[in-house]
C-alpha positions as CSV (number, residue, x, y, z in Angstrom):
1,X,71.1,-12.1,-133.6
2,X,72.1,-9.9,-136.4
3,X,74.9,-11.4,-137.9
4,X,75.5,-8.7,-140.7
5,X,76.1,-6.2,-137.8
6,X,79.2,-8.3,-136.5
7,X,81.0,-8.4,-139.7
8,X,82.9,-6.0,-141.3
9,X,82.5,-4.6,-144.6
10,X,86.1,-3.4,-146.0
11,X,84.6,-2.2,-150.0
12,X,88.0,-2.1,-152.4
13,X,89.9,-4.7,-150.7
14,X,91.8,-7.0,-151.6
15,X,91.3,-4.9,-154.9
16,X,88.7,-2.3,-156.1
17,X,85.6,-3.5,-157.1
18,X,85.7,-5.9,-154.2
19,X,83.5,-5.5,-151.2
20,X,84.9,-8.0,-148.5
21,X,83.2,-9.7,-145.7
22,X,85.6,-9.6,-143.1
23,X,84.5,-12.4,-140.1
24,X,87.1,-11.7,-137.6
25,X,85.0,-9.0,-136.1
26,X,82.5,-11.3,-135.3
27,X,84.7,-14.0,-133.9
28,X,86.3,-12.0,-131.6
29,X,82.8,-11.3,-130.1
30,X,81.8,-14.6,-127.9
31,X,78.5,-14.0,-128.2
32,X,78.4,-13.9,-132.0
33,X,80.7,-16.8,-131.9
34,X,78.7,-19.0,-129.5
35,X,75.5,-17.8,-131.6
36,X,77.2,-18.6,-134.8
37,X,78.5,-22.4,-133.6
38,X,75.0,-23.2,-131.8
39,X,73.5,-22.2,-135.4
40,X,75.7,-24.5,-137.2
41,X,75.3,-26.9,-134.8
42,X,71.3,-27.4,-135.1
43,X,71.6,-27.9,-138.7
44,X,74.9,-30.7,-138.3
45,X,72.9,-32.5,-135.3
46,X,70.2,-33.0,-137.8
47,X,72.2,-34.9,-140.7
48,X,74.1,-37.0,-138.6
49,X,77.4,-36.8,-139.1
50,X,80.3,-38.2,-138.0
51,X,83.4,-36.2,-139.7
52,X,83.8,-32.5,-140.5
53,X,85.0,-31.7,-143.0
54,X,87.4,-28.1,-143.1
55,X,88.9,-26.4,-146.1
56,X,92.0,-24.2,-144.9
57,X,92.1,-21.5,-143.7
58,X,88.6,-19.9,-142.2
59,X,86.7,-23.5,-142.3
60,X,89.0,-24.4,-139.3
61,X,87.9,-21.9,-137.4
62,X,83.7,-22.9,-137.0
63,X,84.3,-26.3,-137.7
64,X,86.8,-27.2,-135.2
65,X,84.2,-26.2,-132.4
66,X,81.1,-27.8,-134.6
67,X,83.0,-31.1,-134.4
68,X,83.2,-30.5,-130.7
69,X,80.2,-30.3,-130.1
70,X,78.9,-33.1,-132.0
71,X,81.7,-35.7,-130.9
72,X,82.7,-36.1,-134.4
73,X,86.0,-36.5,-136.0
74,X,87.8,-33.7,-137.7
75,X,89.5,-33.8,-141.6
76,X,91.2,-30.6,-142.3
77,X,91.6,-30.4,-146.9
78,X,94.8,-27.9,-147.1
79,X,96.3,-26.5,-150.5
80,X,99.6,-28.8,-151.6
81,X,102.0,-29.6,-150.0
82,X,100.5,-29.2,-146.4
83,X,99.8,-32.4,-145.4
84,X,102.4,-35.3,-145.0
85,X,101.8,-39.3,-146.3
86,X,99.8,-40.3,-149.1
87,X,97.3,-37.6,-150.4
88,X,94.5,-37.0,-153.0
89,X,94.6,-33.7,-154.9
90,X,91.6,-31.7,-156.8
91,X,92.5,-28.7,-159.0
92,X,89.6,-26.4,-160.0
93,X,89.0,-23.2,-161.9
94,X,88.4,-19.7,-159.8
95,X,87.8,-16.4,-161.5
96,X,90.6,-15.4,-161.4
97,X,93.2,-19.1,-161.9
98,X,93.7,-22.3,-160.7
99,X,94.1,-23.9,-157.1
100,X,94.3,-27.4,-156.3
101,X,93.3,-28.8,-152.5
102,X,93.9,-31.9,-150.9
103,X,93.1,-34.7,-148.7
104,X,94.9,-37.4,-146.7
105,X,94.2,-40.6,-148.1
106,X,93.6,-42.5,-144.9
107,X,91.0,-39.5,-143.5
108,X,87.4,-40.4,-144.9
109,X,86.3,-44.4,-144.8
110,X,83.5,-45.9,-147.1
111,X,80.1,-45.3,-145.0
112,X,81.3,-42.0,-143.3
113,X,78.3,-39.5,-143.2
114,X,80.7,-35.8,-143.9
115,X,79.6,-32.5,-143.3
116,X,82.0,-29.7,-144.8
117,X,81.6,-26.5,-143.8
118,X,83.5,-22.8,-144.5
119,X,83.7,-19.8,-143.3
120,X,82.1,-18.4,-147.6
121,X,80.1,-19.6,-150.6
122,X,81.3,-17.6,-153.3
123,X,81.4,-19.6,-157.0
124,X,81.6,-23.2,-154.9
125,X,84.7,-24.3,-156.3
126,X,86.5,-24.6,-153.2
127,X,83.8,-26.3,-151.7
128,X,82.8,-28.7,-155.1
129,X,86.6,-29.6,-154.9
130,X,86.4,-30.8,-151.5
131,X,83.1,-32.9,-151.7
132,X,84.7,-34.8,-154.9
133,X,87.5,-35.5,-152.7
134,X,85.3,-36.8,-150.0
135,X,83.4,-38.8,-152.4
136,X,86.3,-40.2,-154.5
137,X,87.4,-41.7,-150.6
138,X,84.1,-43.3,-149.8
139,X,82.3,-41.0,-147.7
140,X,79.0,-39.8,-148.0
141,X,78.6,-35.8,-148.0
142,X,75.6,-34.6,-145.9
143,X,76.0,-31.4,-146.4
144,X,77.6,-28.3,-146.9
145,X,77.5,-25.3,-144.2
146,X,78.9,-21.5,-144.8
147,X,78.7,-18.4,-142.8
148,X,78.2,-16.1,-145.4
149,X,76.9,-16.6,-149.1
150,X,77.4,-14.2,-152.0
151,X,74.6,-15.2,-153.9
152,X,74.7,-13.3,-156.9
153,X,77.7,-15.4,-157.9
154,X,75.6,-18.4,-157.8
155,X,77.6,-20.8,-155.9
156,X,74.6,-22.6,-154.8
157,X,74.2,-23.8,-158.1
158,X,78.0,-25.2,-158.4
159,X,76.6,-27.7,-155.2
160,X,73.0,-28.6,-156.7
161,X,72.8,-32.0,-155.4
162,X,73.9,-31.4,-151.8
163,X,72.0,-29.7,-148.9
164,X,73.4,-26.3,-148.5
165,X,72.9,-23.7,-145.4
166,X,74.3,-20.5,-145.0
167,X,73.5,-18.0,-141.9
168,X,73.7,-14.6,-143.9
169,X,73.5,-13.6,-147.5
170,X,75.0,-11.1,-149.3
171,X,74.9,-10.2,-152.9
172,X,78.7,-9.0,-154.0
């Protein structure tokens, strides 16, 4: 399937100069959807996992049927303030600022084989954020799984020592 023909392409948004990749025209197709999840899925079944791992917002939406279908627990990592009892936080530089994410403490356990996986790979901050936290808990990161990569900003590079997959690539 021809994933770059189910997503949308708005250039100037959020701001000129921008050219954003816009998934929820291929979500809303089933078919894409299913194709999408049964992709992510070969690669996951592979690395044996047994916790996903699901930055907020978009990783919730292809990981919550990827854990699904592997039988594997699910661990959302939200921005502050989201999640209630005792939490880890990660700040890390974007572009543009700061953001922080975090983690329940209680969510990973020493020996847990975690795969994360997002809707994009753009610099890999969001992403390197998450595997520290994963890490700092015990758990052993497997891999890292995106939709779509924008390679020329080299987020790849940001997550050097972990297996990395993404279905389409774009540069910005």
């Amino acid at each position: 399937m021809d994933l770059k023909n189910k997503i949308s392409v708005y250039d100037g948004f959020p701001k000129p100069g921008i050219s954003f990749k816009d998934i929820n025209s291929l979500i809303k197709d089933p078919d894409a959807f299913r194709y999408v999840t049964d992709e992510f899925y070969k690669i996951a079944k592979a690395l044996d996992v047994n916790i996903v791992c699901i930055p907020e917002a978009r990783g919730y939406i292809f990981g919550s049927s990827l854990a699904y279908c592997l039988g594997a627990g699910l661990v959302p990592i939200r921005k502050p303030g989201k999640l209630p009892g005792e939490v880890m936080a990660k700040s890390y530089t974007l572009e543009y600022g700061k953001n922080t994410v975090e983690i329940q403490k209680d969510a990973i356990k020493t020996g847990d084989r975690v795969l994360i996986i997002d809707d994009l790979l753009a610099t890999g901050g969001t992403m390197k954020a998450a595997i520290d936290l994963v890490e700092l808990l015990g758990g052993e990161v497997c891999g890292a799984l995106f939709l779509i990569e924008l390679t020329d900003l080299d987020g790849r590079n940001a997550l050097k020592d972990y297996y990395v997959s993404s279905l389409v690539q774009y540069p910005i």
